[in-house]
N, C-alpha and C positions, 0 to 999 in steps of 0.2 A: 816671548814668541809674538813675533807679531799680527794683527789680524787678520791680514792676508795669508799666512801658514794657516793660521786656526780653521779657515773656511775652505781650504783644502783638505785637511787630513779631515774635515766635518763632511768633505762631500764625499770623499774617499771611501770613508765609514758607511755612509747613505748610498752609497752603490753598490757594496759589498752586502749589505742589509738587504738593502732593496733595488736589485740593476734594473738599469735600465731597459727599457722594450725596444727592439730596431720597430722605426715609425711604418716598417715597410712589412714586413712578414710578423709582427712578434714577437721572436724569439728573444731570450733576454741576453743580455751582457753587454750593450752597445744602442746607443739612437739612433744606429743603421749599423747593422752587421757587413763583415766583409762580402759573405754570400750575396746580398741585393748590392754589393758596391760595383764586384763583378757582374752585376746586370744592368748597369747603367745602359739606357737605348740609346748607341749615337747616331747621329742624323747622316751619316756615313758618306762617302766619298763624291754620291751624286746629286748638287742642293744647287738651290736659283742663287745666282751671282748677287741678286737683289736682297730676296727680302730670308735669303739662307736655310728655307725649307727643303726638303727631300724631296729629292725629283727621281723617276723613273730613268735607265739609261737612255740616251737621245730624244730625251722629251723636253720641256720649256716650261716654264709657268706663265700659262697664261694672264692671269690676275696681273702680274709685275710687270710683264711685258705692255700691258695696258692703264700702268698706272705710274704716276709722276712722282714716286717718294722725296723728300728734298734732302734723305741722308743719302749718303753713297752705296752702301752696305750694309748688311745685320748678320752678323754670324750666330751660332750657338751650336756648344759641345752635343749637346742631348735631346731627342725628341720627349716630349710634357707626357711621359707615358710611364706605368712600374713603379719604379723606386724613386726616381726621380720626381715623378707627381706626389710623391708620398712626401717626402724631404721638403717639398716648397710651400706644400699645403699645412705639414708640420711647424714650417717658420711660420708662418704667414697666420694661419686662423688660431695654431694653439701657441704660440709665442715660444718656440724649442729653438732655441739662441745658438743651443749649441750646436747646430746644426750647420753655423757658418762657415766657419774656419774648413769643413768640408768641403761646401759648395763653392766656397772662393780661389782655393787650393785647383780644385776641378777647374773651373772657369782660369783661373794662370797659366796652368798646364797648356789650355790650347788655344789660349792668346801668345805662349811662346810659336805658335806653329804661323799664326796670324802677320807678325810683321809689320803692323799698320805704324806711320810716324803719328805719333800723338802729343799734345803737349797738356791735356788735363782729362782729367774725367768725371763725369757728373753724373751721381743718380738720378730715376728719372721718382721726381716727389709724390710723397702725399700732400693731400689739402691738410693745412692744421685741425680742422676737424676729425680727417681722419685718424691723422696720425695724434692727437692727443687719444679717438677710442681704443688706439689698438696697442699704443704704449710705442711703436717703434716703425720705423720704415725700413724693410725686408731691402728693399734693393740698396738703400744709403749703407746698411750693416752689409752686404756682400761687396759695395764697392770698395766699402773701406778695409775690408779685407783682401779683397783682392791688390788692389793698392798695394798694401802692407805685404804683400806678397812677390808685388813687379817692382816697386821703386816708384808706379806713377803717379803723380799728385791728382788728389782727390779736393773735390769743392764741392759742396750741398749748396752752399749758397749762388751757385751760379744759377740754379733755376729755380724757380716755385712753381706751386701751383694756386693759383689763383682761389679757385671756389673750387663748393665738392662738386661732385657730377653723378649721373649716374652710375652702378656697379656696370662693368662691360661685362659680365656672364651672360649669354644669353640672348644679345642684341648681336644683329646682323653687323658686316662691315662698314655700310653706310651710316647705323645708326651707330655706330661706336665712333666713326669722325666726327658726327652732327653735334653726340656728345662730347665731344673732347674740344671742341671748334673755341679756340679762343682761352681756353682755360690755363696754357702757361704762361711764364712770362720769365725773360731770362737775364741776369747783370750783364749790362754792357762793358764795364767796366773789368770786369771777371772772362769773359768771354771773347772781349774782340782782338781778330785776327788769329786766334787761335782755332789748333785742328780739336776738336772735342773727340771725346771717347764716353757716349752714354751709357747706361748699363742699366737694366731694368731685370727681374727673376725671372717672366714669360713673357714672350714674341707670339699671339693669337694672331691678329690680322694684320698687324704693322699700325695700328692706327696713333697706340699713344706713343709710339717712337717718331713717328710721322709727325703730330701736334708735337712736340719737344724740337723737335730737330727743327722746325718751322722757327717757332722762338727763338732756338740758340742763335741760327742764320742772321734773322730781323733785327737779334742783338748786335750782328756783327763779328760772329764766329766765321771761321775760313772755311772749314767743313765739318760734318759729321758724322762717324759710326756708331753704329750699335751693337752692342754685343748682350745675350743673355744667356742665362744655365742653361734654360728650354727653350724651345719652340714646338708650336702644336702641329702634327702629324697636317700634313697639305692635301686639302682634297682633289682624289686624280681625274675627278672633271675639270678642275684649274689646270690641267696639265694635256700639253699636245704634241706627239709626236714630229719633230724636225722633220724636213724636207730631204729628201736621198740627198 
């Protein structure tokens, strides 16, 4: 029997022992139960063309409307809210891996609705700093499954990130560019003339899709989108009712 059977029927065993908790409610037999599967938040029918947040009906986003992204688009399936905050915060601070294959599944699903021509896709990185404390890059592991999921070619190496920066929790939209300002840098070689497909876990202010997409560009990328699992709920003071 080979090792790879043994660490199956050994996890099999270790779940039946001991199941798993959904990351969302608690309940055991699953690291997300069906019940919070069915309550995924989606960002639903009316979102900014831009930066793919939830817009009120015949309303705009202000913010976008006034601001120069250099990607073209950012879509995502789910508002950073419920289950879905629970699942990314489960990847990301406690290291629940298994949580991928989920998330990327989700995120295929409504990049088939999507359409867009792409010719690669690229996680957006960690600094190796980071990414040596945390053991893993949450967005490289949902690309690569996603990928694995659409047929699209996936490259890590087309961008880095330079140095660490600060955490974006908590910092305003200004200070989260100020902080990102400069901090990628992208293979030209990997990159040019192609249409990129970046993918990051959350879309907060647009800032580090915005720094990334700026790199790919400068390397000589053709264009940009963005796609993530989430995006955080849009404030409806950013938001202004259309003109009759």
């Amino acid at each position: 029997m080979t090792g790879e059977k043994l660490r199956k029927i050994f996890g099999k065993v270790t779940d039946w022992v001991y199941p798993p908790l959904c990351v969302s409610c608690g309940k055991p037999g699953a690291m997300i139960c069906e019940e919070c599967l069915s309550k995924l938040p989606p960002v639903g029918e009316h979102f900014c063309p831009t930066c793919g947040k939830p817009l009120k009906p015949r309303h705009y986003c202000r913010h976008c409307s006034g601001a120069e992204f250099p990607f073209r688009s950012s879509r995502a399936p789910y508002l950073y809210e419920g289950p879905v905050s629970a699942m990314i915060k489960a990847l990301k601070y406690d290291g629940t891996i298994s949580l991928v294959p989920e998330l990327a599944k989700r995120l295929a699903d409504f990049w088939q609705e999507l359409r867009w021509g792409i010719d690669l896709t690229v996680p957006v990185p960690l600094s190796r700093e980071r990414q040596a404390q945390r053991g893993f890059n949450q967005s490289d592991l949902i690309a690569r499954a996603f990928c694995g999921k659409t047929g699209l070619e996936c490259d890590p190496r087309a961008l880095m990130k330079l140095h660490e920066t600060l955490r974006q929790v908590g910092l305003s939209a200004g200070e989260r560019r100020r902080n990102l300002s400069g901090a990628f840098a992208a293979e030209p070689s990997l990159v040019r003339e192609k249409r990129i497909l970046l993918i990051d876990d959350v879309m907060t202010t647009g800032s580090t899709f915005a720094e990334c997409s700026a790199a790919l560009l400068e390397a000589g990328a053709r264009s940009v989108m963005c796609l993530s699992v989430a995006t955080t709920p849009v404030d409806h003071g950013k938001q202004k009712l259309l003109n009759k």
